[in-house]
C-alpha positions as CSV (number, residue, x, y, z in Angstrom):
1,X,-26.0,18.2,12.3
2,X,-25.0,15.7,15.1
3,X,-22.6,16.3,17.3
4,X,-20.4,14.0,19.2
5,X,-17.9,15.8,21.1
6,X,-14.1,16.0,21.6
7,X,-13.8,12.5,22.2
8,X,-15.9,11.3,19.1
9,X,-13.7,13.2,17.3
10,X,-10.4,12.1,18.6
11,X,-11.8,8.2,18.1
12,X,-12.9,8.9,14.7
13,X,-9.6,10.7,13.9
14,X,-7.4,7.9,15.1
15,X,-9.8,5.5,13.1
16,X,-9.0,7.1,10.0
17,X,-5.1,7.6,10.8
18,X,-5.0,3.4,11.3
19,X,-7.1,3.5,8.2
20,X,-4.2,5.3,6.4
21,X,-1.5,3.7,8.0
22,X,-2.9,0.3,6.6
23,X,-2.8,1.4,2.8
24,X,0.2,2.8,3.3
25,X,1.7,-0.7,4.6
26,X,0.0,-2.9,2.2
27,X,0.8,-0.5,-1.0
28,X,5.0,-0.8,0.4
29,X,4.1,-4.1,0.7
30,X,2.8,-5.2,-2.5
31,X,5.5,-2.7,-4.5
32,X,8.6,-5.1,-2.6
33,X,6.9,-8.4,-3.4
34,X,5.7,-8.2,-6.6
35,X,7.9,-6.3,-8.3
36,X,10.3,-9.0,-8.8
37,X,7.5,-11.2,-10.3
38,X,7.2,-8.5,-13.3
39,X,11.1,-7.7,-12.8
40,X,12.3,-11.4,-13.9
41,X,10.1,-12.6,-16.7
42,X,11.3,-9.1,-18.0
43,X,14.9,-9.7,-18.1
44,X,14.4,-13.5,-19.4
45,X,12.6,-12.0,-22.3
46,X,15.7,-9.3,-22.8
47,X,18.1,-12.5,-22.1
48,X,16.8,-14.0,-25.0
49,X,16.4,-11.1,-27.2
50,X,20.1,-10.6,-26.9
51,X,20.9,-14.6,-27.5
């Protein structure tokens, strides 16, 4: 088994926290923008059910 050290493992360590960081952001960020695409058509279709 390799080893690189303290500061391999620091580096590889804040690699995989920016790593995490990034699907975090992008799952938030895909749950507030395309929600209201599924949202809407939604209450059209309950709009008209009603009518």
């Amino acid at each position: 088994m390799e080893s690189h050290g303290t500061l391999g493992t620091i580096w590889a360590s804040l690699g995989m926290t920016a790593y995490y960081m990034a699907l975090i952001w992008i799952n938030i960020l895909l749950g507030l923008f395309l929600s209201p695409l599924f949202m809407i058509p939604m209450t059209w279709l309950q709009d008209r059910k009603k009518a």
